[in-house]
N, C-alpha and C positions, 0 to 999 in steps of 0.2 A: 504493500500500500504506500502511496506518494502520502511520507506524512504531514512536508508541508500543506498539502488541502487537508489534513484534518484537521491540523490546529488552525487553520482559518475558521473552519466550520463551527469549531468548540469556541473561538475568541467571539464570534457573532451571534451564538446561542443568548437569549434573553437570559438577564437572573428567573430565579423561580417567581413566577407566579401568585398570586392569590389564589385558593383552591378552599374545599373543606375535606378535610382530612382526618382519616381515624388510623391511628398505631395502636396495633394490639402486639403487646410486648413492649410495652413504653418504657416499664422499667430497667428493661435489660439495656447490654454493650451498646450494640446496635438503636435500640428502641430509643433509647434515650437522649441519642446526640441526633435522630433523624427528627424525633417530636421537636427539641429543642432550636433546628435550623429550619424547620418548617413553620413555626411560630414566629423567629425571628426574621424571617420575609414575607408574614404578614398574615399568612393562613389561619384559617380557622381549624385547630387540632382540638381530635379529644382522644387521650388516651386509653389503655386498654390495661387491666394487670389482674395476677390472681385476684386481688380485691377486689377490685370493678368489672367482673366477668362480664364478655361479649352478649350471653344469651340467658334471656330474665329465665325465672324458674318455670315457666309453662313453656319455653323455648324462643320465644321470639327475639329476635335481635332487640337490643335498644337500639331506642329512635338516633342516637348520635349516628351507629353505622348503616340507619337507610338512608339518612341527610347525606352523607360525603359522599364529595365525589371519587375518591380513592383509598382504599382498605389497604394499609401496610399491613401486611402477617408477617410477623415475628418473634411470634409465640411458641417456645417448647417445655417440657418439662423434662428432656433430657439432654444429655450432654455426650458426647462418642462413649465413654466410660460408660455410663450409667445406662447405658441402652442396652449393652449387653447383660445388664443385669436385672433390667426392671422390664421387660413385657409389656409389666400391664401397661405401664405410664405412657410407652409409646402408643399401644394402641388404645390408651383415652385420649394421647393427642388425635390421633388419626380421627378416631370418631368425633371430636370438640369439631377442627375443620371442615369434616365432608357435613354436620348437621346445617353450619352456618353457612355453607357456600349453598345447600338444598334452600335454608331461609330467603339468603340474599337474591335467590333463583325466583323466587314467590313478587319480590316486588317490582312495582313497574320500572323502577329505572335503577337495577344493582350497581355499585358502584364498580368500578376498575379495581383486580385485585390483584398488587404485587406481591407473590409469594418469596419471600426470604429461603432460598437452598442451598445447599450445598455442590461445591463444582470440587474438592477436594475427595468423594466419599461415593462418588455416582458412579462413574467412568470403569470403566473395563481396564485394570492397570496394566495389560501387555497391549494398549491400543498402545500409539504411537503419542509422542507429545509431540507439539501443545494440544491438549484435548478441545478439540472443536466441540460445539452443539450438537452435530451430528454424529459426534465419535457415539460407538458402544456402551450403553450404558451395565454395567453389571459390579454392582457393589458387592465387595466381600466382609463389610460387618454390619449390626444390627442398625447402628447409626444411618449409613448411607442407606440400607433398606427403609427405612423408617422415610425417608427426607425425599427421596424417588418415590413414596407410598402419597405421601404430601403433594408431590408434583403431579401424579396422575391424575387424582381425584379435583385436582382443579382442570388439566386437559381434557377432564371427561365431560365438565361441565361449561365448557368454554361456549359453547352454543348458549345460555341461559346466564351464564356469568362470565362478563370479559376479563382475563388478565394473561399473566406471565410468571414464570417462576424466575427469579434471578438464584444462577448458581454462582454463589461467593468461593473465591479462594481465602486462605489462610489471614483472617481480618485479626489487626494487632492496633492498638494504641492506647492514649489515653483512657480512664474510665475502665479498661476492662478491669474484669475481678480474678483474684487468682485462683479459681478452682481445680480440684481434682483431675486430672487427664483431658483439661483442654489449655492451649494460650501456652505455647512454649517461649512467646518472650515476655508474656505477664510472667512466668515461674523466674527466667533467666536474671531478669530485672528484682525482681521484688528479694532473688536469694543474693542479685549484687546486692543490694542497700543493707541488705542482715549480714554482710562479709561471707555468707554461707558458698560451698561450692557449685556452682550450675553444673545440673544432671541433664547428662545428655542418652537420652534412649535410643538405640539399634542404631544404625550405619551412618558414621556425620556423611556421609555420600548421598542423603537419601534426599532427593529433590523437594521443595514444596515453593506456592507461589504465594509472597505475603503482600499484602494490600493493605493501606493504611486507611483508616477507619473514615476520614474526612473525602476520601474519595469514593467509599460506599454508600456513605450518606449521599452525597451527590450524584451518585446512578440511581440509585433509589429515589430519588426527587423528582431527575431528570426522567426517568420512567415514568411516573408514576403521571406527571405533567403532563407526556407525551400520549398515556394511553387515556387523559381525561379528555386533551384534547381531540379523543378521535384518530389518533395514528395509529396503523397497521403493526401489530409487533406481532412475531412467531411464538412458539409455545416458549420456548427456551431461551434466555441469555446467559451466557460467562459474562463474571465481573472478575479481575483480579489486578495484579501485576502486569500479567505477560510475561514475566521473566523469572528464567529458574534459578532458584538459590539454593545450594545444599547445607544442611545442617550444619557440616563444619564450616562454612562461609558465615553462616550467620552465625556462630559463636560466636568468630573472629570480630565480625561487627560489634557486637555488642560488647568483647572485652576490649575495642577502641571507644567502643561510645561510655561506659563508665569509669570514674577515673579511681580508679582503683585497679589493680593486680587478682585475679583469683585463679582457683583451681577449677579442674574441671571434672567430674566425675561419671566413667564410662560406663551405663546398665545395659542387661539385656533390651530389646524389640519388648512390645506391648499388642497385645492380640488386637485393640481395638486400633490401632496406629494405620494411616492410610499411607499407600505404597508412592510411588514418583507421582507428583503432581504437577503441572502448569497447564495455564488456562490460555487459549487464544482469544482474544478481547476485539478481534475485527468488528464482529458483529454490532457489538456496542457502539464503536465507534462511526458505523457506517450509516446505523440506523438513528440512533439521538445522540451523536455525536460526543458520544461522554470519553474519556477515555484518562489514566489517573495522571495527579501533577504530584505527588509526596515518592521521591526516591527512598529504599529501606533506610538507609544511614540517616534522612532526613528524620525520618519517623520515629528509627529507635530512639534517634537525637529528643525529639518531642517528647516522647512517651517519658524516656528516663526524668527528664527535667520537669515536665509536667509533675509527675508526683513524687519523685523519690531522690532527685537531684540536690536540694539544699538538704534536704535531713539527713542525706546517706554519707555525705562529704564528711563531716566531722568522725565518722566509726569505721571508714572505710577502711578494710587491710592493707598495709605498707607491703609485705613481705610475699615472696612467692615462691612455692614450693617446687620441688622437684618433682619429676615423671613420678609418682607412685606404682606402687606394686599392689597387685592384688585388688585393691580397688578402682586401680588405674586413675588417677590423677593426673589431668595433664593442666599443661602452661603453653604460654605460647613456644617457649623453645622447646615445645615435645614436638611441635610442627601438625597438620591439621594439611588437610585435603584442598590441593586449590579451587580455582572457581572450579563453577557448576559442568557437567560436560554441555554439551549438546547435546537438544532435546532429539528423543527417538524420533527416527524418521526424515529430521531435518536436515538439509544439504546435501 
């Protein structure tokens, strides 16, 4: 793609709009910085959370989401980890979605609905990278089954209720929280500022694509605008990076981006861990010209500073260890994988 025309296209795109807008999932990573810049240009939002459920006790939607004109869903109640453990939770997600898109099917005019997925957890991992839209989809853990179960159930309904799924690559920044077996640079970050060592799971080789959070709010916007106004979108979008970064690349980043020295600590692979990832973002760009402006280094930059930069400075470790044994410790002079290969299939 000639990128000069696309950054024309993106410099000439309007700011967002007025609209009336419902996030469900308002509280969350995501939910919270999209409620929050959709308010601040002007819109009318109401959000969504376990406390303020979408659909009253006899089922009907509230009236906020038969008013707007665009349904952010960003609602889950699990997380890669916890998918493989809890069944049920995923399928009362499943059933929470497929009831309210049958409601929103009932009224005369349903709103446009961007569904929040996954582009990391969907894909056939011996397809080729960058995974296109079209690539094979065949998820290997309960997570991606879960989020592909999500995306059908609105393709099926597409005829009675307009939208699109956006499948996200690996989103990092400000805000997020450090849970359980998600957010490798929420953990890497939060165990720089406690001086602890960053644990690194299965092969620093292993590709992922990370995308900073202010530019998924902004596809999300820019959709979401696009499909109230009326524009043509396909079942699927990739949102991400575009570009692949391997785990020992992105260590390296982040023991430049804080300023302190640490160790690093090598474990086994994790069952729920998704295999080579990067996304191709053409699509994005060709159709609402979105396409991201935060470089990783820029964002780790952000991320650490935003919360953890002036309180960590004071406790941070001086000193840095040798290659360990046994539990494998490394530093930078144990040396770390260079950049990413080339993606399968490419060149």
């Amino acid at each position: 793609m000639d990128t000069s025309v696309r950054d024309v296209s993106v410099a000439q795109r309007p700011a967002i709009s007025r609209f009336r807008a419902a996030v469900i999932g308002s509280y969350g990573f995501i939910g919270s910085q999209l409620h929050a810049k959709l308010d601040l240009a002007g819109a009318a939002v109401t959000g969504f959370t376990r406390q303020a459920p979408v659909l009253r006790p006899d089922g009907r939607p509230q009236d906020a989401l038969l008013a707007a004109e665009v349904l952010f869903y960003l609602a889950t109640s699990v997380s890669p980890a916890m998918a493989e453990q809890r069944p049920d939770l995923v399928a009362a997600d499943h059933d929470l979605f497929c009831r309210l898109l049958d409601r929103l099917a009932e009224a005369e005019r349903p709103p446009f609905v961007v569904l929040a997925g996954t582009g990391g957890y969907v894909y056939d991992p011996v397809a080729p990278l960058p995974f296109r839209e079209d690539s094979p989809t065949a998820p290997r853990t309960a997570y991606g089954r879960a989020k592909l179960g999500l995306e059908q159930a609105l393709t099926d309904r597409r005829s009675a209720v307009p939208g699109v799924s956006l499948r996200l690559a690996t989103v990092y920044g400000p805000g997020q929280r450090v849970s359980k077996g998600q957010g490798v640079i929420a953990h890497w970050l939060a165990a720089a500022a406690d001086g602890q060592p960053l644990r690194l799971f299965g092969n620093p080789a292993t590709i992922r694509d990370y995308v900073y959070i202010d530019d998924v709010v902004n596809a999300l916007a820019r959709v979401g605008e696009f499909g109230r106004d009326g524009g043509t979108l396909p079942e699927v979008i990739n949102v991400g990076s575009g570009r692949p970064t391997r785990l020992g690349e992105l260590l390296e980043l982040v023991l430049a981006t804080v300023p302190a020295q640490l160790d690093v600590e090598r474990l086994p692979g994790r069952g729920f861990d998704h295999y080579d990832a990067v996304l191709d973002i053409q699509r994005a760009a060709e159709l609402v010209g979105w396409q991201p402006e935060t470089s990783l280094s820029a964002g780790l930059a952000k991320t650490w500073w935003a919360r953890w930069g002036t309180a960590a400075r004071s406790r941070a470790p001086t000193s840095i260890s040798s290659c360990g044994k046994g539990r494998r410790l490394w530093t930078r002079s144990c040396g770390f994988p260079g950049p990413a290969r080339p993606a399968r299939g490419a060149g």
